[in-house]
N, C-alpha and C positions, 0 to 999 in steps of 0.2 A: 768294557771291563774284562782284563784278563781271570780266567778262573783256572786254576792249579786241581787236580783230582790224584785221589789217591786211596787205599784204604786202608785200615787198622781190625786186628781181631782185639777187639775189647772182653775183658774179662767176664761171666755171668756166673751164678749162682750153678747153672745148666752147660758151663761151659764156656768157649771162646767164641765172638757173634762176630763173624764180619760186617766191618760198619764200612759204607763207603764215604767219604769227604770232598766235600766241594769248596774250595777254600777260594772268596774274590782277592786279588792283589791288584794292589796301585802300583803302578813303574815307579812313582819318587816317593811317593808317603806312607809312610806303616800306619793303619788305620786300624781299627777296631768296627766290627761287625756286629749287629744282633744273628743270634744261633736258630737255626731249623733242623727241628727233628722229622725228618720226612718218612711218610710209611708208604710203600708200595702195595700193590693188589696181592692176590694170592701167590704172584707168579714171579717173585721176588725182582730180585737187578733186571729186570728188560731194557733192550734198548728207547723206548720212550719215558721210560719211567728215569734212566740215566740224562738224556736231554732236558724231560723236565728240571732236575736236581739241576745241571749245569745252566739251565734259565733263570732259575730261582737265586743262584749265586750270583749269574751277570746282574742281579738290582741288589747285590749290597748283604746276599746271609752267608754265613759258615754252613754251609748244608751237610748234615748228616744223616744218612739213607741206611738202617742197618735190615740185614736178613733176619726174616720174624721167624724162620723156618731149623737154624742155627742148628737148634737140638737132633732135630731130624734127619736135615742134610748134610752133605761136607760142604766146606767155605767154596764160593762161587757158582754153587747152584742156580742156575735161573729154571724151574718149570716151563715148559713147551704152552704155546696159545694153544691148545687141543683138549678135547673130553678126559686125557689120559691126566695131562696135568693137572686141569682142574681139578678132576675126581679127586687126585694127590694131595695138592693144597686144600681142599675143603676136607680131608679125614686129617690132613693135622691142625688146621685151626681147631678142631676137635680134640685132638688127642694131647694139645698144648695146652698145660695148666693156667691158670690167670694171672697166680703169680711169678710164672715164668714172663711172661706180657708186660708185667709191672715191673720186675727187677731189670728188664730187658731198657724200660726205657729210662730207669734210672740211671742205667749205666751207661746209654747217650748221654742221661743230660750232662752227669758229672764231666763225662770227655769233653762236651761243647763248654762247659764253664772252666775246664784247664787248657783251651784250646787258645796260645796267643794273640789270635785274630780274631777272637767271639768279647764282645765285651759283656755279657752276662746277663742280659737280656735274650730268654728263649722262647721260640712257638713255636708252634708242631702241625703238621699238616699232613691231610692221610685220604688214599681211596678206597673205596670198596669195604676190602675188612682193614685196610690201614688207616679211613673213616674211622672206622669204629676204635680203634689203637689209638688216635689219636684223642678223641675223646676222653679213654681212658688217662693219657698221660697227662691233659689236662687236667687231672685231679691232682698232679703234683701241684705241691705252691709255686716251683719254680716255674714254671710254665706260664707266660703270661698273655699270650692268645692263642688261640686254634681254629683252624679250619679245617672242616668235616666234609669229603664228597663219599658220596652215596652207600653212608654207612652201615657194612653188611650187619645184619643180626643186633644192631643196637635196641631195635622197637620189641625184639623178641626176646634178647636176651639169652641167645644159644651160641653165644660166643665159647671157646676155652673145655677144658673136659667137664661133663657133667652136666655142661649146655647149661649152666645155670651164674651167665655174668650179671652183674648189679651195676650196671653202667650208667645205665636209665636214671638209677635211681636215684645215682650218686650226683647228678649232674650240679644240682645247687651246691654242692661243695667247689665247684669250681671258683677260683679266686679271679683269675686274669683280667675279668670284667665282667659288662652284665651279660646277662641271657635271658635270653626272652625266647617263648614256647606258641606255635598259633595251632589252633585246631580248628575245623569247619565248624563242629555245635559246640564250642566254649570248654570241652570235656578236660580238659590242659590248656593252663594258660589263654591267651587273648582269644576269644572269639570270632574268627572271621581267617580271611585268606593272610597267608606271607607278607603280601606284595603289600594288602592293608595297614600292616602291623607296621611293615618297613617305611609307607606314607608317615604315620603316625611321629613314628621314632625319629626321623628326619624332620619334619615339620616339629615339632611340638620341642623337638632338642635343638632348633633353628641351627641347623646343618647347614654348612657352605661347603664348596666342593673345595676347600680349604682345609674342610676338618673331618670329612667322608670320604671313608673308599666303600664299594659294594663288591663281595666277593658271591657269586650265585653258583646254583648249579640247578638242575631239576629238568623235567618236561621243557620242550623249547618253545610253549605257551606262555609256560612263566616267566620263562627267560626274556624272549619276546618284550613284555611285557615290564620287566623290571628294567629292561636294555633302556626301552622309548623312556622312564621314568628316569632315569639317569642321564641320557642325553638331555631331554628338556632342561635340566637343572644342570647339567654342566660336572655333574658327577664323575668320577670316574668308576667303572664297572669293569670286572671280568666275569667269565662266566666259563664254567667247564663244561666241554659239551661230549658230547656222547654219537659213534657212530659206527660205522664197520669199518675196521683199520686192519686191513690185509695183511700187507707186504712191510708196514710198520715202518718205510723209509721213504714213502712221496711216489716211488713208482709206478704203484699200480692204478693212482690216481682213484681210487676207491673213497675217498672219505675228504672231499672238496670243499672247502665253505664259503657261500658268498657273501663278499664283504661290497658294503655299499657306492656305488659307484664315486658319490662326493666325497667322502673320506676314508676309501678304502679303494679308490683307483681302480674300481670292479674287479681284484681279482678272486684267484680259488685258490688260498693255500690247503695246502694238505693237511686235514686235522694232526696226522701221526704226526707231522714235522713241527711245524710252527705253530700246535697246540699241545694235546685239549685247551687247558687253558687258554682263552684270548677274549681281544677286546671287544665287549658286547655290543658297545655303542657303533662298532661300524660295521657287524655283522647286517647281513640284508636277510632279515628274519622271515621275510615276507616267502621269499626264493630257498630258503634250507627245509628240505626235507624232511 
């Protein structure tokens, strides 16, 4: 799949937001796309976070990546992987109102629904505090699924100024589909582990790997372990994983993964490059650190 990049300052309440675009093209056929609204970490446009976005477009979305930081910074900003940046980016997920967060993602979705190659179906997908953004943006109606990796301040709710988001609380207003909440002693939702609930939901909805995908992230215990329950059944799984990514280009060979020799050729790609995201079922769970 060829993917086209490019980026637009879309209008906001706070201002002009650089959004970046990932647009898939067909060589003969004009097609239409479902839309993604993708949220980055603290540290805005990084170069893995831009690969990500260009992967997500090679399977078929209109990706739109905008900078959450907008108000703060000038357009093109990336923050440094360093204590200096971080410190930066976490005093302005502070000092950025919620609904500056809200109007921000309205004003993706609108672009992704004028966007000639989105056909009007959108989801939104976020790490860290773009985790938590996302979530939020799933409380628009337009919005019709989300995927949340390890989202910052949602359980706390010190998202925004005033450190006092309702995200949590808001979650049943979510339209896209169901949701479902597992806690160890029953305190929220299902009683019992994840992996139980996801047994459950798949058996009991008599799931075929026809009509399931598994999207995970977590401990590589859980992972592990949702991996082997997805293979067994012929599932498809991804899973985002988590590691030390130095050099953020495959060089320094610092964040390796082994994938399983029968369906993954034994080798080690490089988390930075040909992930986080990847496929769980030929990770060799046994051998990753």
């Amino acid at each position: 799949m060829i993917v086209r990049s490019e980026f637009r300052d879309l209008d906001t309440p706070t201002g002009p937001m650089r959004t970046y675009v990932y647009t898939p093209t067909h060589p003969t056929v004009a097609k239409k796309y479902p839309g993604l609204l993708l949220y980055s970490e603290i540290f805005q446009q990084t170069a893995p976070i831009a690969r990500l976005c260009v992967q997500l477009a090679s399977h078929g979305h209109v990706v739109m990546a905008p900078e959450i930081y907008h108000e703060h910074e000038p357009p093109g900003t990336v923050l440094a992987y360093d204590d200096v940046g971080k410190d930066k980016g976490n005093r302005y997920k502070h000092a950025t109102k919620l609904s500056t967060f809200d109007n921000d993602a309205r004003a993706v979705v609108r672009a992704l629904r004028a966007h000639p190659a989105c056909s009007g179906r959108i989801g939104t997908v976020g790490f860290c505090i773009g985790g938590h953004l996302a979530v939020r943006a799933a409380l628009l109606p337009e919005i019709l699924a989300c995927a949340s990796f390890f989202p910052t301040d949602l359980h706390s709710g010190t998202l925004g100024e005033g450190k006092k988001a309702d995200t949590l609380a808001r979650v049943r207003e979510i339209k896209g589909g169901r949701l479902h909440l597992a806690t160890d002693d029953g305190s929220i939702g299902y009683k019992g582990s994840v992996l139980d609930l996801l047994k459950r939901e798949v058996e009991e909805g008599e799931q075929t790997p026809l009509t399931a995908e598994i999207f995970t992230c977590g401990p590589h215990g859980l992972l592990h372990e949702v991996a082997d329950f997805a293979r067994a059944r012929g599932i498809r799984c991804e899973a985002s994983l988590e590691g030390p990514m130095a050099c953020a280009v495959g060089a320094c060979r610092g964040c390796p993964v082994p994938l399983r020799a029968a369906d993954g050729n034994g080798r080690y790609p490089a988390m930075c490059v040909e992930g986080p995201v990847m496929d769980a079922t030929i990770v060799d769970w046994a051998r990753l650190p």
